[in-house]
Backbone of each chain as ProteinMPNN parsed JSONL, in Angstrom:
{"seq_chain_A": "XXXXXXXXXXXXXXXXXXXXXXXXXXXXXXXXXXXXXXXXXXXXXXXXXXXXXXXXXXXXXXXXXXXXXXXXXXXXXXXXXXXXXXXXXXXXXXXXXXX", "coords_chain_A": {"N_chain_A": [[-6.287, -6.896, 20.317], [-7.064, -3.583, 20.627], [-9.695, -1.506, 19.806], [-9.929, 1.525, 18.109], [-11.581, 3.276, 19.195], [-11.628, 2.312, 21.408], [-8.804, 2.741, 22.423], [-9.152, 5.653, 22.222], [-10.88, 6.033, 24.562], [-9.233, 4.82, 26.507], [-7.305, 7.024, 26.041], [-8.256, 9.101, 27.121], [-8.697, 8.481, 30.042], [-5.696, 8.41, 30.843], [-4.823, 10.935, 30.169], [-5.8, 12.614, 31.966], [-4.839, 11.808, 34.301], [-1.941, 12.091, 33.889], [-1.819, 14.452, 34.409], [-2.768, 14.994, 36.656], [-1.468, 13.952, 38.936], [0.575, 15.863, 39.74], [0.049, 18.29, 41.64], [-1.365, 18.301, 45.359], [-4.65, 16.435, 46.182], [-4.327, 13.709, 43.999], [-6.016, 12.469, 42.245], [-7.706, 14.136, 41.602], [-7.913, 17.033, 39.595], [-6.48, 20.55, 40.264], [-6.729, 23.375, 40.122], [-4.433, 24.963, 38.583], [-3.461, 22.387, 37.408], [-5.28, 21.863, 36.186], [-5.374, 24.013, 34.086], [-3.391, 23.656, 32.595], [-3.553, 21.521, 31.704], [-5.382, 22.088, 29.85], [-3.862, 23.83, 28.394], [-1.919, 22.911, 26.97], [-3.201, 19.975, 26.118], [-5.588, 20.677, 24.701], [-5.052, 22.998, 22.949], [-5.64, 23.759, 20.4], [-8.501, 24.782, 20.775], [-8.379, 26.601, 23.106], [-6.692, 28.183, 21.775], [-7.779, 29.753, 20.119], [-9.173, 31.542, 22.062], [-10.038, 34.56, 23.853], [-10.555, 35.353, 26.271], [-9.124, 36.06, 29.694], [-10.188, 35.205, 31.856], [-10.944, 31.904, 31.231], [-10.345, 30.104, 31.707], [-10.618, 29.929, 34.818], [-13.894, 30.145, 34.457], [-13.84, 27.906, 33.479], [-13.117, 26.025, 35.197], [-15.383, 26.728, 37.74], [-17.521, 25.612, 36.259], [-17.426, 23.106, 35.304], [-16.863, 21.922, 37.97], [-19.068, 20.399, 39.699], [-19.492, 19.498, 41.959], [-18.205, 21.492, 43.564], [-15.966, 21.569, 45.303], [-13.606, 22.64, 44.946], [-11.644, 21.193, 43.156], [-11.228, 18.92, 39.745], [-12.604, 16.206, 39.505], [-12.332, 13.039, 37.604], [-15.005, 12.187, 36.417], [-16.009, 14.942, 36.118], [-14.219, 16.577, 34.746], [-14.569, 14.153, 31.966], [-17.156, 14.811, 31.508], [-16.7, 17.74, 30.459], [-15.166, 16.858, 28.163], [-16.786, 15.428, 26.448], [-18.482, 17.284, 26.222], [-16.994, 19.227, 24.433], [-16.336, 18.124, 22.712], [-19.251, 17.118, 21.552], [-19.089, 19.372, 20.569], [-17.331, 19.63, 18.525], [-18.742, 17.579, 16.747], [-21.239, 18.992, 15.73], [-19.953, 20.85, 13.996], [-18.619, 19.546, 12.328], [-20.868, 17.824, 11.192], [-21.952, 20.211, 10.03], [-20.353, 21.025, 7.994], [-20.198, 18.632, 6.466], [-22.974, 18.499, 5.717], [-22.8, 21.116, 4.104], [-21.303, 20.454, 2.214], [-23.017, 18.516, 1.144], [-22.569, 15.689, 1.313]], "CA_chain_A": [[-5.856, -5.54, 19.918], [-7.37, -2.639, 20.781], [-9.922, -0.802, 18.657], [-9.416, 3.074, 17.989], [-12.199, 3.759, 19.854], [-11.078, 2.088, 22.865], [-7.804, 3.637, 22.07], [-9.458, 6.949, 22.624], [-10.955, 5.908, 25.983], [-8.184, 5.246, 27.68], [-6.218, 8.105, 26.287], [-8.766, 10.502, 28.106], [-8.077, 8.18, 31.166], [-4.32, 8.023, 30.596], [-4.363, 12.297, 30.224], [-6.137, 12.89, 33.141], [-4.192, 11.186, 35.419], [-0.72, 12.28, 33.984], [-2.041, 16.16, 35.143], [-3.74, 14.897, 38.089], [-0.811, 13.543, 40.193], [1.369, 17.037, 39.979], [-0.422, 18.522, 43.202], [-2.608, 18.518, 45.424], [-5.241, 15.086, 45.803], [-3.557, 12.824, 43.219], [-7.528, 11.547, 41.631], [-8.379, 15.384, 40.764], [-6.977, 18.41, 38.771], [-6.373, 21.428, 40.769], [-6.942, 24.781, 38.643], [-3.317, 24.923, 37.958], [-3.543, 21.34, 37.087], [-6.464, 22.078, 34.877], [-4.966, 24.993, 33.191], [-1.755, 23.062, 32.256], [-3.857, 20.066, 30.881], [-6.051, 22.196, 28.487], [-3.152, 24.359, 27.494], [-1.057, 21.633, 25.967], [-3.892, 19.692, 25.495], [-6.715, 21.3, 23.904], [-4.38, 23.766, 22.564], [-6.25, 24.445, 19.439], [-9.541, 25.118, 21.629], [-7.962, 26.959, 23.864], [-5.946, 29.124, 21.561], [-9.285, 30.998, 19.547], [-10.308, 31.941, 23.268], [-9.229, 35.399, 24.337], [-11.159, 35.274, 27.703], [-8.41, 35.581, 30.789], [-10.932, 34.196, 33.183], [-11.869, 31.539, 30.774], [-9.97, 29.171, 33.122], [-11.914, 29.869, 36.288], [-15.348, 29.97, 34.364], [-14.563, 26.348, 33.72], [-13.212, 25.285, 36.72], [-16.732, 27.259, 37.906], [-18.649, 25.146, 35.478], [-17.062, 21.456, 35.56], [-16.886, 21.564, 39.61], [-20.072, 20.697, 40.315], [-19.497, 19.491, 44.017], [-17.633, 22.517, 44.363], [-14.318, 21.121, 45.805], [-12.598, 22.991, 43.91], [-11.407, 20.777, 42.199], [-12.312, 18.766, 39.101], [-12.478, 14.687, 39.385], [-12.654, 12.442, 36.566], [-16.57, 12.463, 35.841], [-16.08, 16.13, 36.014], [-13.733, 16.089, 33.352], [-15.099, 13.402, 31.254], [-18.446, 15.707, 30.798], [-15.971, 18.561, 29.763], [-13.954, 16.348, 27.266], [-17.862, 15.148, 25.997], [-19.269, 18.994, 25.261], [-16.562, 19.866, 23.567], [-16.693, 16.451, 21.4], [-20.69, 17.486, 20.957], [-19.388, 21.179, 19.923], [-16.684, 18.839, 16.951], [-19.68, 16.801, 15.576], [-21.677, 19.531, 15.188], [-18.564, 21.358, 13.484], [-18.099, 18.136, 11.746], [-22.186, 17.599, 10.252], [-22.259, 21.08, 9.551], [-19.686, 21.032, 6.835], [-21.147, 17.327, 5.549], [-24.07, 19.468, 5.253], [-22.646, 22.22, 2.822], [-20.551, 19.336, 0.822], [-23.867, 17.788, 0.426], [-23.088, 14.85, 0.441]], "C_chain_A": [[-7.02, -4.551, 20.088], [-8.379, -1.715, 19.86], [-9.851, 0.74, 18.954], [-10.493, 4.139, 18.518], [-12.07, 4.027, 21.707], [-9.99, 2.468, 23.078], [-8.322, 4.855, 22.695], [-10.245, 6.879, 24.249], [-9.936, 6.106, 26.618], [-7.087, 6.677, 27.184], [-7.067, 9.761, 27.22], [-8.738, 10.015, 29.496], [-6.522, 8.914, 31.497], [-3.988, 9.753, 30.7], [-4.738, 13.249, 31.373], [-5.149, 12.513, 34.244], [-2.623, 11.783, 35.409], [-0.969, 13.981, 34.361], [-2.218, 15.981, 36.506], [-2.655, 14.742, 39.505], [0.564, 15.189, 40.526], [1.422, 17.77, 41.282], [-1.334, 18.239, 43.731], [-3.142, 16.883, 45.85], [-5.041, 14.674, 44.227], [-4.599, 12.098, 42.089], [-7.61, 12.835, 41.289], [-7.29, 16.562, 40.464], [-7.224, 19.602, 39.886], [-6.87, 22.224, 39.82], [-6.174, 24.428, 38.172], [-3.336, 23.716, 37.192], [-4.476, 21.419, 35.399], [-5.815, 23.497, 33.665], [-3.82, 24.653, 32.334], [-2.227, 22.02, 31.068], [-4.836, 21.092, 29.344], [-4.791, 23.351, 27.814], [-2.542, 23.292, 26.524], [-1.788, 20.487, 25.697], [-4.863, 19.584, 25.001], [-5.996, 22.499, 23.307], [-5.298, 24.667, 21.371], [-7.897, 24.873, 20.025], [-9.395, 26.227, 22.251], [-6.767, 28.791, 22.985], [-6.892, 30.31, 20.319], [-10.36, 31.878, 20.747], [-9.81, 33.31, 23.733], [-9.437, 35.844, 25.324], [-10.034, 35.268, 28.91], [-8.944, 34.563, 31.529], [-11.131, 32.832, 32.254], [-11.518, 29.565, 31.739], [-10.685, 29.104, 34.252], [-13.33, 29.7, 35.786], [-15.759, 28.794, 34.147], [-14.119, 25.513, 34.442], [-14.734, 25.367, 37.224], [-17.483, 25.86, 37.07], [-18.441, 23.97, 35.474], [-16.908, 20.846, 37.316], [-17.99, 21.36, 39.864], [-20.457, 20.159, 41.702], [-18.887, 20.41, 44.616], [-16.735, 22.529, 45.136], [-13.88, 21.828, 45.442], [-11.388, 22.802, 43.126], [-11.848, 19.422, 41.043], [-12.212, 17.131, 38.655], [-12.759, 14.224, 38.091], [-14.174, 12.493, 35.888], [-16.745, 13.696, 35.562], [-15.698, 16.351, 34.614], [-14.174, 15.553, 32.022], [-16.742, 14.229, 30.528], [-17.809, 17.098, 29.984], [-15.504, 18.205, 27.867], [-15.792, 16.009, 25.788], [-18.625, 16.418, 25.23], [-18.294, 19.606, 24.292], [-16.667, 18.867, 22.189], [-18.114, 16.779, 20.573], [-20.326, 18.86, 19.653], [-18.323, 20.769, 18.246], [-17.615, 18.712, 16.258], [-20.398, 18.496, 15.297], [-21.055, 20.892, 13.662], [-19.003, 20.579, 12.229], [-19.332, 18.028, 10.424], [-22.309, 18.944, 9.545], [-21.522, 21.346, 7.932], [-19.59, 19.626, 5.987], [-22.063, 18.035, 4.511], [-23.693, 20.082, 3.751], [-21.908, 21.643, 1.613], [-21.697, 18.471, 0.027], [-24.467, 16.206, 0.172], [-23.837, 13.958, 1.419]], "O_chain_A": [[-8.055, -4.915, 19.529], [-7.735, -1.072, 19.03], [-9.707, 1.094, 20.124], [-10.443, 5.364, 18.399], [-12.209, 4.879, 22.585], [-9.903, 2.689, 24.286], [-7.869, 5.094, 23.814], [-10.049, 7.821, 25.016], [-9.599, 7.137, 27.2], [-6.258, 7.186, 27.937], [-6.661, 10.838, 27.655], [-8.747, 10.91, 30.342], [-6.35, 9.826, 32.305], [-2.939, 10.028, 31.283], [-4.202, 14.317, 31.669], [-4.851, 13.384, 35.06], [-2.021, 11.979, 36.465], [0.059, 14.621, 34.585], [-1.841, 16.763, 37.379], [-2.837, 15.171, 40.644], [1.246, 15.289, 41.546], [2.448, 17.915, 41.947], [-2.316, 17.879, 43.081], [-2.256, 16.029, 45.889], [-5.594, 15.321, 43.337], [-4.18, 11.331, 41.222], [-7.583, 12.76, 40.061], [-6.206, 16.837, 40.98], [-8.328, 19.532, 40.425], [-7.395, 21.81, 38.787], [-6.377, 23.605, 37.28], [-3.199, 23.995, 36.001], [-4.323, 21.159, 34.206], [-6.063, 23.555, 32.46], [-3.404, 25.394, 31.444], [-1.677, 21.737, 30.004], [-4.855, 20.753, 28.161], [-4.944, 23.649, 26.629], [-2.9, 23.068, 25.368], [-1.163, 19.723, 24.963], [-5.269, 18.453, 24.733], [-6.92, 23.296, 23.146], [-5.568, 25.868, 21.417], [-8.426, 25.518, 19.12], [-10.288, 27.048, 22.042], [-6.377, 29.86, 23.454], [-6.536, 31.409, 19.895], [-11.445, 32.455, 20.666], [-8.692, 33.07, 24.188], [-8.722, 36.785, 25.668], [-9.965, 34.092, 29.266], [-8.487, 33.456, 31.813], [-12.035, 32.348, 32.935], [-12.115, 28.549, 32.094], [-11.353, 28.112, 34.546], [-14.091, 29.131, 36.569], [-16.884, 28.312, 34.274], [-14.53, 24.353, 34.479], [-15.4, 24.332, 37.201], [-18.059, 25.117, 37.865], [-19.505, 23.394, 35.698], [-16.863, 19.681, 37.712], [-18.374, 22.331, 40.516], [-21.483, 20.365, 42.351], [-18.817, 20.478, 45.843], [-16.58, 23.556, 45.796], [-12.849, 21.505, 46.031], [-10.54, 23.556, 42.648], [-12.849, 18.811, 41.416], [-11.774, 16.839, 37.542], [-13.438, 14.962, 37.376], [-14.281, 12.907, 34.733], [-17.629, 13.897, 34.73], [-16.416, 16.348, 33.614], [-14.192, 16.287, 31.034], [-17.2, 14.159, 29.388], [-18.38, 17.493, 28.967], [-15.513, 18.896, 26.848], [-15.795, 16.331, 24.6], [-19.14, 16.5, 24.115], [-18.673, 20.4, 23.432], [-17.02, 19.04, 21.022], [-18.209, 16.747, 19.346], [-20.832, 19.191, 18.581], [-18.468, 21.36, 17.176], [-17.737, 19.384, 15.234], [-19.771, 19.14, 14.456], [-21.663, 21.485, 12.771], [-19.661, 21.044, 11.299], [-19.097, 18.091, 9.218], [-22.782, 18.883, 8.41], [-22.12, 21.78, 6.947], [-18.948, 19.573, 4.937], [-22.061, 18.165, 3.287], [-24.096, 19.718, 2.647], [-21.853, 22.077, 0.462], [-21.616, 17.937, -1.079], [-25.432, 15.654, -0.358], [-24.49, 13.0, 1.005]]}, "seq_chain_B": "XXXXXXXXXXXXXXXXXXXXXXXXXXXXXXXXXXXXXXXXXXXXXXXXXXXXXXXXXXXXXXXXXXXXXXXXXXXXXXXXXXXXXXXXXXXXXXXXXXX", "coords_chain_B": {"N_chain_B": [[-0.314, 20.348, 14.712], [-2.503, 17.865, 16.201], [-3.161, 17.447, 19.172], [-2.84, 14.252, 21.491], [-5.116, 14.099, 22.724], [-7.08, 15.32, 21.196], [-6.74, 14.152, 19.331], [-8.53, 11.572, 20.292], [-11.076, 12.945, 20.632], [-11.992, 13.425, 17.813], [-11.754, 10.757, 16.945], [-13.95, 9.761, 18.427], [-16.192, 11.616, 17.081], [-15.558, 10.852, 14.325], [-15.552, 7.575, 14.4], [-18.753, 7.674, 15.085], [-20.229, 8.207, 13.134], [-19.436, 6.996, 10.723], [-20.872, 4.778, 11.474], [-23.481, 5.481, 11.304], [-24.072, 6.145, 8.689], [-25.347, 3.977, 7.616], [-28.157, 3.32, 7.272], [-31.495, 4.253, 6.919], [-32.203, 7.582, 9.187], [-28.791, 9.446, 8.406], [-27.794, 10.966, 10.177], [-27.89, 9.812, 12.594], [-27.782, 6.709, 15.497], [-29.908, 4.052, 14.062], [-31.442, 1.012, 15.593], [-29.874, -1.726, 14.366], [-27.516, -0.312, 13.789], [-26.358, 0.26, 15.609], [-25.635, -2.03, 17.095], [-23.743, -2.903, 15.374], [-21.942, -1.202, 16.04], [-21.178, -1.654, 18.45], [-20.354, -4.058, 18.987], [-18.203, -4.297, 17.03], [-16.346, -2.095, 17.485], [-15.908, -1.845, 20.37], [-15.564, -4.191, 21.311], [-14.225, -6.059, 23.182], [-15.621, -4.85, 25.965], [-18.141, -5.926, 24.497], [-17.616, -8.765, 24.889], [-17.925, -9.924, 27.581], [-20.141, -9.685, 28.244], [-22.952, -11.562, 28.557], [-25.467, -11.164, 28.086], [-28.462, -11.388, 25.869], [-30.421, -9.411, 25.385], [-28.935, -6.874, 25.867], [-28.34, -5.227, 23.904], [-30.559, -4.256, 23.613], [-31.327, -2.982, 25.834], [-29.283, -1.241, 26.136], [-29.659, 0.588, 23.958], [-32.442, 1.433, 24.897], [-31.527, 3.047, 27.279], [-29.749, 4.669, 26.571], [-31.611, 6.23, 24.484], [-32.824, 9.018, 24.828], [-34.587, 10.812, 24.276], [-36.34, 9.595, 22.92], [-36.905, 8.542, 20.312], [-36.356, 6.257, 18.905], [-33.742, 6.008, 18.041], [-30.327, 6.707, 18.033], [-28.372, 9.562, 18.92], [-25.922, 11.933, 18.393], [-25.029, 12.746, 21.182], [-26.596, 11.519, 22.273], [-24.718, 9.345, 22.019], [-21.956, 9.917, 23.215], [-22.792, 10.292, 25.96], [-22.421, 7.348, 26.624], [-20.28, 6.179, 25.531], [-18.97, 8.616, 27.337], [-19.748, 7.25, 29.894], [-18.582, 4.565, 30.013], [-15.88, 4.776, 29.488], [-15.665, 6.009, 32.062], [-15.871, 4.358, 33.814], [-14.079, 2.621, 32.854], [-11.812, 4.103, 34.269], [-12.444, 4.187, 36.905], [-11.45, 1.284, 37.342], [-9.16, 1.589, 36.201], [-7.761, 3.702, 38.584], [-8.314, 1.962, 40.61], [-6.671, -0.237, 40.334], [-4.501, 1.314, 40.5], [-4.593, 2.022, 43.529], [-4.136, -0.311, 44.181], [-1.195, -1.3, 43.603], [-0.005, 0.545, 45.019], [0.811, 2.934, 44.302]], "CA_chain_B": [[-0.263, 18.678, 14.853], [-3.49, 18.116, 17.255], [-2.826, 16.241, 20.543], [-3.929, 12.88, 21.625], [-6.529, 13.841, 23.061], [-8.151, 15.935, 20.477], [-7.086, 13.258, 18.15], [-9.021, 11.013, 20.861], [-12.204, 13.424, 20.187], [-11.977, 13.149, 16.631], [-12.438, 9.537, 17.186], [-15.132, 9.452, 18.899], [-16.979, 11.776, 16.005], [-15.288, 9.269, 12.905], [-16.364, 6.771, 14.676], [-20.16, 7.469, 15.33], [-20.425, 8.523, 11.136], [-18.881, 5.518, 9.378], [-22.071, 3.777, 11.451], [-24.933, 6.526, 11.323], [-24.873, 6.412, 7.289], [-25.856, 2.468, 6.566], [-29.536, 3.006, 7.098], [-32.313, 5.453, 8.351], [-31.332, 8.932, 9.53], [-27.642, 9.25, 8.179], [-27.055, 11.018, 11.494], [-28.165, 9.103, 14.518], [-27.505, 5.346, 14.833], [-30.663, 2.981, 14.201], [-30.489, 0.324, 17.122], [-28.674, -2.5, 13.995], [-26.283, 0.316, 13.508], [-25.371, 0.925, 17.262], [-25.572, -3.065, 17.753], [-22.51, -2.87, 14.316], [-20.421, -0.496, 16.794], [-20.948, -1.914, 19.766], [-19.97, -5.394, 18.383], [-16.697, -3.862, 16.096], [-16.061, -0.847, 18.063], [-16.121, -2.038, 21.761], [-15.588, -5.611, 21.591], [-13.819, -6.262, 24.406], [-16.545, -4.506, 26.256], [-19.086, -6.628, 24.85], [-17.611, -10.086, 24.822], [-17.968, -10.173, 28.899], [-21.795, -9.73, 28.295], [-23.645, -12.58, 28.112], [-27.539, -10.923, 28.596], [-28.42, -11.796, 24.6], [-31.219, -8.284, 25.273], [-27.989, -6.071, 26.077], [-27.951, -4.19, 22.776], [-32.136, -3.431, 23.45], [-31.371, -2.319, 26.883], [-28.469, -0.096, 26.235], [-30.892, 1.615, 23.432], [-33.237, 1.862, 25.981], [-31.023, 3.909, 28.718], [-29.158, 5.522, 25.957], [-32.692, 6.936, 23.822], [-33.324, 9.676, 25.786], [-36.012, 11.34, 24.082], [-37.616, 8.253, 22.683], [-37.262, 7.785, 18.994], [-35.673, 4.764, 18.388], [-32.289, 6.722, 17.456], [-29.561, 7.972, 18.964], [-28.049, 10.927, 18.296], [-24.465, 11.967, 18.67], [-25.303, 13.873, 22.455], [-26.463, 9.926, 23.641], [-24.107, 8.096, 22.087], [-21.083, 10.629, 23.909], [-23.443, 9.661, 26.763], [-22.256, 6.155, 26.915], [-19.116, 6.623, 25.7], [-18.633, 8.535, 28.727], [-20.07, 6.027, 31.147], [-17.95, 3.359, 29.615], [-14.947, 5.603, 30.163], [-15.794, 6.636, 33.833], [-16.287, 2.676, 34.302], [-12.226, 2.304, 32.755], [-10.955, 5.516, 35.266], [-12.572, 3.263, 38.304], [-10.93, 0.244, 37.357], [-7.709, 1.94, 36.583], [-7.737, 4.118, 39.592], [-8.274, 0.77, 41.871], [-5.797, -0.71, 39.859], [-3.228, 2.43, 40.868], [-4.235, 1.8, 44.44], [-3.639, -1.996, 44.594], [-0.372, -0.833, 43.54], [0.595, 1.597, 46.223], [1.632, 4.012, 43.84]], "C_chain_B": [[-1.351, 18.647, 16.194], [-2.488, 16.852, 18.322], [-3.276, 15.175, 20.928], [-4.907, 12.767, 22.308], [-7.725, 14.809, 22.449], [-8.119, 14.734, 19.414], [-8.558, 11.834, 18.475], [-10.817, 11.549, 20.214], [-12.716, 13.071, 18.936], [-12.385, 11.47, 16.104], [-13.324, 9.202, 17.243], [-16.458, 10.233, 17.173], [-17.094, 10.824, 14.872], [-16.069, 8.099, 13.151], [-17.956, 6.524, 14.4], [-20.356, 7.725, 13.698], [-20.207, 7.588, 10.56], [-19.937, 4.575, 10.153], [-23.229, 4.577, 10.839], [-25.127, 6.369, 9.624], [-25.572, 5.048, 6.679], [-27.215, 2.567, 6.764], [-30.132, 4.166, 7.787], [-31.72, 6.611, 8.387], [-29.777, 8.471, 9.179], [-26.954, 9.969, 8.885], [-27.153, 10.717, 12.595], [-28.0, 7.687, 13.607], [-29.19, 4.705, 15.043], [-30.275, 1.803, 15.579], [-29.611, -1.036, 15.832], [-27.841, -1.967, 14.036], [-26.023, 0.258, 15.399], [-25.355, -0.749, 17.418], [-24.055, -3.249, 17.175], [-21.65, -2.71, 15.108], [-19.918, -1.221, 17.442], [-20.476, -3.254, 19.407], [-17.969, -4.86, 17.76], [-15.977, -3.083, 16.52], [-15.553, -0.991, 19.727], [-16.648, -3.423, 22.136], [-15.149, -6.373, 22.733], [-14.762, -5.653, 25.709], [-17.644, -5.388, 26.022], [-18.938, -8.197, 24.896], [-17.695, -10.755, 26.174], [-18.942, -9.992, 29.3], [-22.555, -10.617, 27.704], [-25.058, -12.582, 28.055], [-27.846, -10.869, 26.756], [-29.752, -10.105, 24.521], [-30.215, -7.089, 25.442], [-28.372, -5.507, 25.087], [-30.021, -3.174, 23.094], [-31.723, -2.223, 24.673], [-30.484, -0.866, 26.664], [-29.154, 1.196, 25.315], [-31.518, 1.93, 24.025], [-33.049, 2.965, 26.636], [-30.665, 5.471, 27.223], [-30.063, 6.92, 25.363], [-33.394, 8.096, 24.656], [-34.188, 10.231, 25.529], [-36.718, 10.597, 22.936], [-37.64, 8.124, 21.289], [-36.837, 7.368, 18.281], [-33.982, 4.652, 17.844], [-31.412, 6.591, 18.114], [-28.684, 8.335, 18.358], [-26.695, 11.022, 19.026], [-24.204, 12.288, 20.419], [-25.159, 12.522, 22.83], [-25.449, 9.425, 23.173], [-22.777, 8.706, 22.991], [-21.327, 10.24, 25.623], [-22.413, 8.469, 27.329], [-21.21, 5.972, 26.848], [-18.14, 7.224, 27.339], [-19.016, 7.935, 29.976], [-19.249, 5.335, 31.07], [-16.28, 4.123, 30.387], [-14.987, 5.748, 31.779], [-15.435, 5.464, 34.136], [-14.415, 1.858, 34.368], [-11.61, 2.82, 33.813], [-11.457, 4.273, 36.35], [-11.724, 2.113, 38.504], [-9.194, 0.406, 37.316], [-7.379, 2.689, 37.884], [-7.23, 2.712, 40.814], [-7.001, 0.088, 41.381], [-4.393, -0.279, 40.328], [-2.935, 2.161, 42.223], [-3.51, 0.188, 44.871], [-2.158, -1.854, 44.72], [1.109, -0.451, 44.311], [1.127, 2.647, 45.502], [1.683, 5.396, 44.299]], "O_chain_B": [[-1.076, 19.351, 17.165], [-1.649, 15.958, 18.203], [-4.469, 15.076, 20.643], [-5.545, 11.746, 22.565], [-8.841, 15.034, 22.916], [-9.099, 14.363, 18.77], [-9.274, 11.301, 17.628], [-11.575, 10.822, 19.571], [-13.783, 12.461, 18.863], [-13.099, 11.127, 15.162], [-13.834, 8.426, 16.435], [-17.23, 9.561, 16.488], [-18.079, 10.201, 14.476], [-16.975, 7.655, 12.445], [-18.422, 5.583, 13.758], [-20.935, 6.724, 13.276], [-21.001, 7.303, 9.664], [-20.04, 3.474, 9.611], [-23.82, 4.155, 9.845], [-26.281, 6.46, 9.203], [-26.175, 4.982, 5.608], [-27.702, 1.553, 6.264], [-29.708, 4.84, 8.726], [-30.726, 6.794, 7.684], [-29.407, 7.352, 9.533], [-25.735, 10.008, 8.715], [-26.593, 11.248, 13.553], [-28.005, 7.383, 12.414], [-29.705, 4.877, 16.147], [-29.264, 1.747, 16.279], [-28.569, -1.435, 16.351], [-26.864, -2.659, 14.324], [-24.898, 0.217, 15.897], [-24.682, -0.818, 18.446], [-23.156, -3.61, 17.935], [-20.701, -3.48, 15.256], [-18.746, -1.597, 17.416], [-19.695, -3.31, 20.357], [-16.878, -5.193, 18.222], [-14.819, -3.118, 16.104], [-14.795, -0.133, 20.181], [-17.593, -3.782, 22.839], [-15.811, -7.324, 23.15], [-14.419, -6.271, 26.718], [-18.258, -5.769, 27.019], [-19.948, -8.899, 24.936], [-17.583, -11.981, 26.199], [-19.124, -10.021, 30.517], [-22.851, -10.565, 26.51], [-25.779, -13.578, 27.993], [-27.147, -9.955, 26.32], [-29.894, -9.725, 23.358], [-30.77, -6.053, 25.077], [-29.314, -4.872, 25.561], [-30.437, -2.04, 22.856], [-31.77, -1.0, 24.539], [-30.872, 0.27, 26.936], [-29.222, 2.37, 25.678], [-31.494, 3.161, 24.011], [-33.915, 3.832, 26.751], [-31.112, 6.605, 27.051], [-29.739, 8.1, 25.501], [-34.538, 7.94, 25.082], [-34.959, 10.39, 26.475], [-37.561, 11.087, 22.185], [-38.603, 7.443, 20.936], [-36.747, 7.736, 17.109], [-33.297, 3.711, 17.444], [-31.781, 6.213, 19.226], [-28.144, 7.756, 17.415], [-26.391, 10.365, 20.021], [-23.086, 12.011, 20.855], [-24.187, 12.092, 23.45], [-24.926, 8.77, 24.074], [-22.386, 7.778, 23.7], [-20.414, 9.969, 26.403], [-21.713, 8.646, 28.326], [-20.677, 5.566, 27.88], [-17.266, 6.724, 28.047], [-18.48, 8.249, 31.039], [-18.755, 5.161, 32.184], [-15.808, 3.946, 31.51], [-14.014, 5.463, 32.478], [-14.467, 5.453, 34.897], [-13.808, 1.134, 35.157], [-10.817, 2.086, 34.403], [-10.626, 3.383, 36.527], [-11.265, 1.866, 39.619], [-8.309, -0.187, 37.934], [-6.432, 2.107, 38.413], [-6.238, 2.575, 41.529], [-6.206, -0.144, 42.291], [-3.422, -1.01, 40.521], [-1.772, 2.018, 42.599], [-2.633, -0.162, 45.661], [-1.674, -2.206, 45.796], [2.302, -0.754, 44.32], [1.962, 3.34, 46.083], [2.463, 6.192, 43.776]]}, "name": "protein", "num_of_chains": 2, "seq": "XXXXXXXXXXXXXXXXXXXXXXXXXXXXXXXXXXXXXXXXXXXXXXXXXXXXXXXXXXXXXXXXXXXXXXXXXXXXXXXXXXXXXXXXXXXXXXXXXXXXXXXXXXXXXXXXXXXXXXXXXXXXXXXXXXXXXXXXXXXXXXXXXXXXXXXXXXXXXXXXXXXXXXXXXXXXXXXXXXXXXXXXXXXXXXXXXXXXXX"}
């Protein structure tokens, strides 16, 4: 059985892939692709942002071979900074509880 | 209601905390605490490693600025290696396939 860590691996496999095959090369997110996957899933991320572009600045910023578009390792460093930008979320209000 | 792959995130933070407080800094893991995870956490992962120095080494790669810790940034690190390492295997898996 599975632990709930490894659980969470594959579901950032498993969410990639169900965006990925829509258009396009079938291994990477298009924009559209990418704009679809963090609407419905990063939703709450995504919905304190009031940036139009904020889509292209991270296509821009997770492409870094510049394909334009954004393969799994690409991704996976995305899914990782925002995880960094939780914990720190996360310790910060440890912090003020004290305990 | 978050999505499964913020709940996925959320994971990954819970996770690294219910080790980081049994000893030492009560926010980076000591290397017994990261040996705890990596043993309870990502067992299936390590039961196909038979190098009995594995847990030094992966401290090793992981410690990126050298003091004896690691901190939520490396352990996301490895996390996402481990991950990338699943996407390859499932990927090849997709092609064997023909899907």
């Amino acid at each position: 059985m599975p632990t709930q860590l490894e659980m969470a691996m594959d579901t950032m496999v498993r969410t990639f892939h169900r965006y990925t095959c829509k258009e396009g090369d079938r291994f990477k997110l298009s924009k559209g692709e990418l704009k679809m996957l963090l609407q419905r899933e990063l939703t709450d991320f995504l919905s304190c942002q009031k940036d139009p572009h904020l889509v292209d600045k991270i296509m821009q910023d997770l492409d870094a071979n510049k394909d334009n578009e954004v393969d799994f390792n690409e991704f996976v460093v995305m899914v990782a900074a925002l995880t960094v930008a939780c914990n720190d979320y996360f310790v910060e209000q440890l912090k003020k509880k004290g305990k």
